[in-house]
LUMDREN-427635 format. One line per 10 residues: for each residue y, z, x of N, C-alpha, C. Coordinates in nm, 3 decimals. Layout:
<marvos>
Y,Z,X,Y,Z,X,Y,Z,X ~ ...
</marvos>
This chain:
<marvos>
0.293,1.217,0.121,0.201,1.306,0.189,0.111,1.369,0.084 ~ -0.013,1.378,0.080,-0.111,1.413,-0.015,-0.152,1.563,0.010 ~ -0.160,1.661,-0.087,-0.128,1.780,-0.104,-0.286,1.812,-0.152 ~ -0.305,1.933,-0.082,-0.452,1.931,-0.060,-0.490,2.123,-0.080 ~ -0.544,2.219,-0.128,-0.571,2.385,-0.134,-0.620,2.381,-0.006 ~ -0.593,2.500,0.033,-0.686,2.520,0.175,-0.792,2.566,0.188 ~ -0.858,2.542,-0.006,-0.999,2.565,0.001,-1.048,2.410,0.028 ~ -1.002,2.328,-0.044,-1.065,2.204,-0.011,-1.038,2.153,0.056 ~ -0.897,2.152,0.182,-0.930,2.177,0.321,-1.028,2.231,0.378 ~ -1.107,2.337,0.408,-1.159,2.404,0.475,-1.303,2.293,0.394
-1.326,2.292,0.314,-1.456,2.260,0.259,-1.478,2.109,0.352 ~ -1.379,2.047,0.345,-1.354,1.887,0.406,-1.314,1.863,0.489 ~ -1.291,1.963,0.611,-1.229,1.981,0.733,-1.259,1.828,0.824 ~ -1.372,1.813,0.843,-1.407,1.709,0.934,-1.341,1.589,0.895 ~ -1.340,1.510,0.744,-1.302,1.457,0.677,-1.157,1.448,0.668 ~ -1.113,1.503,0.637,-0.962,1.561,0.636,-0.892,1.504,0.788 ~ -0.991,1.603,0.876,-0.898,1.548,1.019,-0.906,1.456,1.040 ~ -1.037,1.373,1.016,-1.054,1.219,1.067,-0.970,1.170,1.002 ~ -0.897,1.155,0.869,-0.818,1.103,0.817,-0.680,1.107,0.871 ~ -0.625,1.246,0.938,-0.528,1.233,0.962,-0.493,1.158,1.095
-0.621,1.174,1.238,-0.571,1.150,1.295,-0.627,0.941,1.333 ~ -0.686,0.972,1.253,-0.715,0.738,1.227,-0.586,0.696,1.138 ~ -0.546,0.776,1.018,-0.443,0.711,0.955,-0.295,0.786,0.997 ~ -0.304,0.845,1.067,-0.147,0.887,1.073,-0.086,0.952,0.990 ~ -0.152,1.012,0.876,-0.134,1.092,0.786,-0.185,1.218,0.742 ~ -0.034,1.258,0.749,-0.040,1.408,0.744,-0.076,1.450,0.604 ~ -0.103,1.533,0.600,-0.148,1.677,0.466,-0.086,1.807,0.473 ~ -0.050,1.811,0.363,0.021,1.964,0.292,-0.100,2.037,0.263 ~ -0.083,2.132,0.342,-0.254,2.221,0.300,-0.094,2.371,0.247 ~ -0.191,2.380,0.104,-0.124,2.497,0.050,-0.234,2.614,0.021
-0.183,2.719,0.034,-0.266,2.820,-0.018,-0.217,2.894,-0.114 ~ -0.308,2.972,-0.191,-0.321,3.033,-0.306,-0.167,3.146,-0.301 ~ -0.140,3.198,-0.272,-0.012,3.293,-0.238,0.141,3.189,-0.225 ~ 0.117,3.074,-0.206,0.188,2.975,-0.227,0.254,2.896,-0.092 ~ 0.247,2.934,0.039,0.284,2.921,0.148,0.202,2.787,0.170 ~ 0.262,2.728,0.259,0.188,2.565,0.311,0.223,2.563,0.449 ~ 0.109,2.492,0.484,0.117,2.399,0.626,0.079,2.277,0.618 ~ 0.122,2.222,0.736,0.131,2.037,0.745,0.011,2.042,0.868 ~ -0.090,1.945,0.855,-0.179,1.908,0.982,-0.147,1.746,0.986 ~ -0.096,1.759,1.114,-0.042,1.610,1.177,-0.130,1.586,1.328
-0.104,1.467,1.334,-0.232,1.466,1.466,-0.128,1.505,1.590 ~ -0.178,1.554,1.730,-0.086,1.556,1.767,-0.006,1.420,1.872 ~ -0.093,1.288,1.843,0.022,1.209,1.897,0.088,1.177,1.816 ~ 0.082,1.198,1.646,0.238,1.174,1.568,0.335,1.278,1.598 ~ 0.272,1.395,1.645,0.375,1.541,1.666,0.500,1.499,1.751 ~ 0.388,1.439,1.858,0.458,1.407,2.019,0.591,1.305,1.985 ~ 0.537,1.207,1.887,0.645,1.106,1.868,0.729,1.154,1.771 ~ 0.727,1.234,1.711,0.845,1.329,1.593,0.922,1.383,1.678 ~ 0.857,1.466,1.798,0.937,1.548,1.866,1.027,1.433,1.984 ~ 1.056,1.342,2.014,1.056,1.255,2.138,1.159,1.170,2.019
1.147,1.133,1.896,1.249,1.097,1.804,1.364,1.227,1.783 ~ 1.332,1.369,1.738,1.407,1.415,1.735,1.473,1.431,1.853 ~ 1.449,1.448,1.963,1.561,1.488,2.098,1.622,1.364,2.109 ~ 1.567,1.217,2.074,1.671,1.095,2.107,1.832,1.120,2.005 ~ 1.740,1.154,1.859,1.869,1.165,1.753,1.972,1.281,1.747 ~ 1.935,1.375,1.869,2.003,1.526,1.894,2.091,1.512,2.006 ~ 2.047,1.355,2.069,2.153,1.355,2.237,2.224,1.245,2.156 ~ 2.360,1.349,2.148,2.485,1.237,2.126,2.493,1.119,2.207 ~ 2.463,1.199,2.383,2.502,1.088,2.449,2.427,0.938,2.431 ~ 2.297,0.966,2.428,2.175,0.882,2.411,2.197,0.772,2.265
2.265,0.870,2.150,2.296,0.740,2.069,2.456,0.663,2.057 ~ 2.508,0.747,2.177,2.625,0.642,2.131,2.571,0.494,2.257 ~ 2.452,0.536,2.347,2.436,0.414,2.429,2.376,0.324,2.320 ~ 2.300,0.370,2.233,2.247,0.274,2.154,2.317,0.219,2.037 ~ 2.411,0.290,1.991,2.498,0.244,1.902,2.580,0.135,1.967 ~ 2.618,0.142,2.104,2.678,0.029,2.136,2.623,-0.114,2.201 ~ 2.470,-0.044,2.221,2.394,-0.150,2.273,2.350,-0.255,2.122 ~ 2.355,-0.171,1.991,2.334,-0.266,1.914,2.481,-0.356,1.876 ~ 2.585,-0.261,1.893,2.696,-0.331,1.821,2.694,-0.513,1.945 ~ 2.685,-0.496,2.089,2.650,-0.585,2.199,2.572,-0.723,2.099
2.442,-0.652,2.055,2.343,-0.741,2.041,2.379,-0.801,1.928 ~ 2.455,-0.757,1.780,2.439,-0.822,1.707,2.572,-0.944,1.692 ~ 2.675,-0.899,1.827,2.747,-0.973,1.849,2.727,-1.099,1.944 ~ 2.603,-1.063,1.978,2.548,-1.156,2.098,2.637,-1.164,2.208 ~ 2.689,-1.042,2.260,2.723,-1.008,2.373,2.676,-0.944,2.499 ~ 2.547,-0.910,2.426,2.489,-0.770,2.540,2.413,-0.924,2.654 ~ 2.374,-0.808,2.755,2.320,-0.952,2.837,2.182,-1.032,2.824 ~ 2.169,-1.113,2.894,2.081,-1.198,2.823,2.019,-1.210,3.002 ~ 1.862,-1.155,2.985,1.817,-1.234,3.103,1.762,-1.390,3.133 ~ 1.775,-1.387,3.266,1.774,-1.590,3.273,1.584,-1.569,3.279
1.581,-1.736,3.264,1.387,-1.731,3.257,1.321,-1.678,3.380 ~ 1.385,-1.690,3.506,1.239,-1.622,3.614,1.297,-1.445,3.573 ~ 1.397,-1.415,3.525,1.378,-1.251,3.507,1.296,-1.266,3.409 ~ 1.300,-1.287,3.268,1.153,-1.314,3.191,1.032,-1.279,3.257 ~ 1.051,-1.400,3.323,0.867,-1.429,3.425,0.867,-1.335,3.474 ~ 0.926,-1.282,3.553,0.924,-1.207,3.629,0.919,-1.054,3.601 ~ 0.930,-1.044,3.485,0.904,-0.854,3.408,0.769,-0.914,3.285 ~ 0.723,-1.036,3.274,0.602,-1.040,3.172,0.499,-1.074,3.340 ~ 0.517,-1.077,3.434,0.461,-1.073,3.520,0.375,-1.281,3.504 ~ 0.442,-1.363,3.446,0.391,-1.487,3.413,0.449,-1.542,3.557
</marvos>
């Protein structure tokens, strides 16, 4: 993450945001007294926050912990070809 004063923030504002929110990258804007903030766009916010509540519901990862242990055993189920066709809409 590239670390930036919040004078040359403010000077490059337009710049700055376009960067963050075309590249997905955030900035450490620090100021002089030493305190910082992060400017993130907010559809990376949305997906930080929507990752953290998946990794906070126990219940939610033990479905996935077992849905992978399934898959890499090649046990989990397997749909036949018209379910395929039939959810790619082919």
């Amino acid at each position: 993450m590239d670390t930036v004063s919040v004078n040359q923030f403010r000077d490059n504002l337009k710049t700055y945001v376009e960067d963050v929110v075309n590249n997905h990258a955030p900035i450490k804007v620090t100021r002089r007294a030493g305190e910082a903030f992060v400017v993130i766009s907010a559809d990376d916010w949305e997906r930080e926050q929507e990752t953290l509540y998946v990794l906070q519901n126990n219940s939610l990862m033990a479905q996935i912990a077992a849905s992978s242990a399934t898959h890499s055993q090649r046990k989990g189920y397997s749909p036949s070809s018209e379910e395929i066709d039939e959810l790619t809409g082919i």
